[in-house]
C-alpha positions in Angstrom: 136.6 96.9 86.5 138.4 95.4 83.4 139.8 98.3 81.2 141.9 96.1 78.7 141.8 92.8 77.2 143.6 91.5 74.2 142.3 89.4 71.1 142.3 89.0 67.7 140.3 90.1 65.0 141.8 87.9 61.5 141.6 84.2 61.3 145.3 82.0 62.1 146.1 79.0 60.7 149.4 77.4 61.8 151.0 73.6 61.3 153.5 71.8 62.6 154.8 67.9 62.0 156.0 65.3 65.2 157.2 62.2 64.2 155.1 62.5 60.9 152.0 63.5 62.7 150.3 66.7 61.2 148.8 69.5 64.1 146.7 72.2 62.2 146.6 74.3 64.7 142.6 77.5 63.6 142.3 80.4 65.6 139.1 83.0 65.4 137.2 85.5 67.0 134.6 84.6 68.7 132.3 86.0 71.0 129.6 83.3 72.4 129.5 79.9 72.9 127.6 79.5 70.4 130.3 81.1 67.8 132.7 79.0 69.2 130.8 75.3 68.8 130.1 76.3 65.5 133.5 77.2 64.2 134.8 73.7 65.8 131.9 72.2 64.5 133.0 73.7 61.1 136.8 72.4 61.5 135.6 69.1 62.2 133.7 69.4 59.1 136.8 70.2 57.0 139.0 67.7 58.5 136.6 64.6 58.7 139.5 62.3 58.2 141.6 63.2 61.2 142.1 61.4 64.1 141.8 64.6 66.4 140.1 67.4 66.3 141.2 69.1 69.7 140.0 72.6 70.9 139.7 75.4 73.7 137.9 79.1 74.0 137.5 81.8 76.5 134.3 84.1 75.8 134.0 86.8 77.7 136.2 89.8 79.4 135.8 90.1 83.1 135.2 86.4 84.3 135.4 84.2 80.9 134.0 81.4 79.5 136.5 78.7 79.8 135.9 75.3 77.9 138.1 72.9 76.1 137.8 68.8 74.8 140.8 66.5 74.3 138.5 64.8 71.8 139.3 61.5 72.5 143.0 62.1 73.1 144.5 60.8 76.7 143.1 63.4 79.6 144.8 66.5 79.8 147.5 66.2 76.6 145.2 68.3 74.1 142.5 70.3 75.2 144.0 71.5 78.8 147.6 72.3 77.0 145.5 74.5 74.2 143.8 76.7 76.4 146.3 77.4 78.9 148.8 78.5 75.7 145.4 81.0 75.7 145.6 82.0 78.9 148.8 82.3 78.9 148.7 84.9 75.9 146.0 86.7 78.4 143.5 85.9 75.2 140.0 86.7 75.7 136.8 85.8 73.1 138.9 83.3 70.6 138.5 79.5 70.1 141.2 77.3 68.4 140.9 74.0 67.6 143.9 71.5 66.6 143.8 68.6 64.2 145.8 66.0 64.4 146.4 63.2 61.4 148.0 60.9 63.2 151.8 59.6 61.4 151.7 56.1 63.0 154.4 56.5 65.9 153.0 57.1 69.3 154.2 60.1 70.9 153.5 60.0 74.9 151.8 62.0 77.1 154.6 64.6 76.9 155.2 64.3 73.0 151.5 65.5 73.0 151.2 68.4 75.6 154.3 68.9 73.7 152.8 69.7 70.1 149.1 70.6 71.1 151.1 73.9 72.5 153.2 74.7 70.0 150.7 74.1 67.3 147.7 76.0 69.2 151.3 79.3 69.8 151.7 78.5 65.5 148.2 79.8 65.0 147.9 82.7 67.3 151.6 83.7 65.8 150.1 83.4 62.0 147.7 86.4 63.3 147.8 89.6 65.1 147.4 90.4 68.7 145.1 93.4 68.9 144.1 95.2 72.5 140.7 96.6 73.7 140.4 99.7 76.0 137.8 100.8 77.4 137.2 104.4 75.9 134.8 107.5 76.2 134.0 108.5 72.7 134.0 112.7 72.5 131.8 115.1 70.5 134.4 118.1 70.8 132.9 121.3 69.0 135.4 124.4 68.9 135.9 127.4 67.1 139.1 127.6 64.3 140.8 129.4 66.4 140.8 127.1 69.0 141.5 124.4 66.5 145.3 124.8 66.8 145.4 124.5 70.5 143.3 121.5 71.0 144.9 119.5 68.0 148.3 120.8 69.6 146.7 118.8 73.4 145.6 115.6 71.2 149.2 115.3 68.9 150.6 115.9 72.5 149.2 112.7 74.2 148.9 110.3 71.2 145.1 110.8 70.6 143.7 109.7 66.9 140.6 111.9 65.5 138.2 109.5 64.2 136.2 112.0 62.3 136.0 115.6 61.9 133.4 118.0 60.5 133.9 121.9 59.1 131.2 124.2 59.0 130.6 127.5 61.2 132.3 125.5 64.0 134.9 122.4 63.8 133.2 119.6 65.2 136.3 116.5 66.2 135.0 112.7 67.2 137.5 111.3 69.0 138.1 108.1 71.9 140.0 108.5 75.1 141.1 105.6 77.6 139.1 105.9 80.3 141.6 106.8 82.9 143.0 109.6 80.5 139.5 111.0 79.8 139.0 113.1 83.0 142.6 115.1 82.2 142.4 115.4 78.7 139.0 117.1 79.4 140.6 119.7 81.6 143.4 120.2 79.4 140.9 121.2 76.2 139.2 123.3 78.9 141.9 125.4 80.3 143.5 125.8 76.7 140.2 127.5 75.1 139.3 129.1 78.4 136.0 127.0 78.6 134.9 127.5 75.1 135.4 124.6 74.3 131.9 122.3 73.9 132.7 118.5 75.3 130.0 115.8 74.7 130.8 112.4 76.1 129.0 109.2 75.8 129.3 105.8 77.7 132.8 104.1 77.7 133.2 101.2 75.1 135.6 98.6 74.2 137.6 100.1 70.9 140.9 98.6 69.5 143.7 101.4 70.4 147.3 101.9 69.4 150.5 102.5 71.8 148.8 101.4 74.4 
């Protein structure tokens, strides 16, 4: 079972020049096929008057979508060379797509593979990596005397409350990888010698820190 992936979650954009040819090198999130088409689709709109427009995605987690055109560049210099500076990044649901204006000197099969990778690596640089756990949110109510000791467990092992209530009882929301969730659980037990309330609900994907 896949517990982490990364991605991205803001738009890159990243350029660079070979021999006076331009590679704009557009990354986003994406997270169907259908996404993905229409954000290349979208690209080739904006840069009609390019020679190239290039691109490769993976949608999906466990066993991804892999697809990827050299739009009318020799076989395996454009489209091949983008998606495996994806894989390589261990990227999962983004699409980038590189346009080339072509400068007039002819660069080879290497001079290509060549700048389709660096320009697809300048785009994913000019965002921000981000990773997905897999987490079990928690409904954690406790008394305020309690409070101390289970906020004392969470500062302990790095956990973030997401929202917190204060009435008669303190009511915490919280996310815990999914590996963690089974100890941090005994932990809030023994500290408030069971009086602690846990609700859990079914493990999602949620962007976490220090991980």
């Amino acid at each position: 079972m896949l517990k982490q992936y990364s991605t991205i979650i803001e738009p890159g954009t990243g350029e660079i020049i070979e021999k006076k040819s331009r590679f704009i090198g557009c990354i986003r999130h994406v997270e169907t096929e259908e996404e993905a088409d229409a954000f290349v689709t979208e690209i080739k709109k904006k840069h009609y008057d390019a020679r190239h427009n290039c691109y490769a995605y993976s949608i999906g987690e466990e066993q991804p979508l892999l697809r990827f055109s050299d739009d009318g560049e020799p076989g395996g210099t454009a489209g091949k060379p983008i998606l495996e500076v994806i894989t390589g990044r261990k990227l999962c649901n983004v699409c980038i797509v590189v346009t080339r204006y072509f400068g007039g000197t002819l660069l080879g099969t290497g001079g290509l593979v060549r700048a389709y990778t660096e320009a697809a690596k300048a785009c994913i640089d000019a965002t921000e990596i981000v990773h997905k756990c897999l987490v079990v949110p928690l409904r954690i109510i406790t008394n305020y005397t309690d409070l101390g000791k289970i906020q004392y467990i969470f500062g302990n092992n790095k956990i973030v409350i997401k929202d917190s209530e204060y009435g008669q009882d303190v009511i915490l929301k919280t996310e815990i990888f999914i590996d963690d969730v089974e100890k941090i659980k005994k932990e809030l037990v023994e500290a408030t010698a069971a009086r602690v309330v846990i609700e859990q609900k079914d493990a999602v994907f949620s962007i976490m820190k220090d991980r």
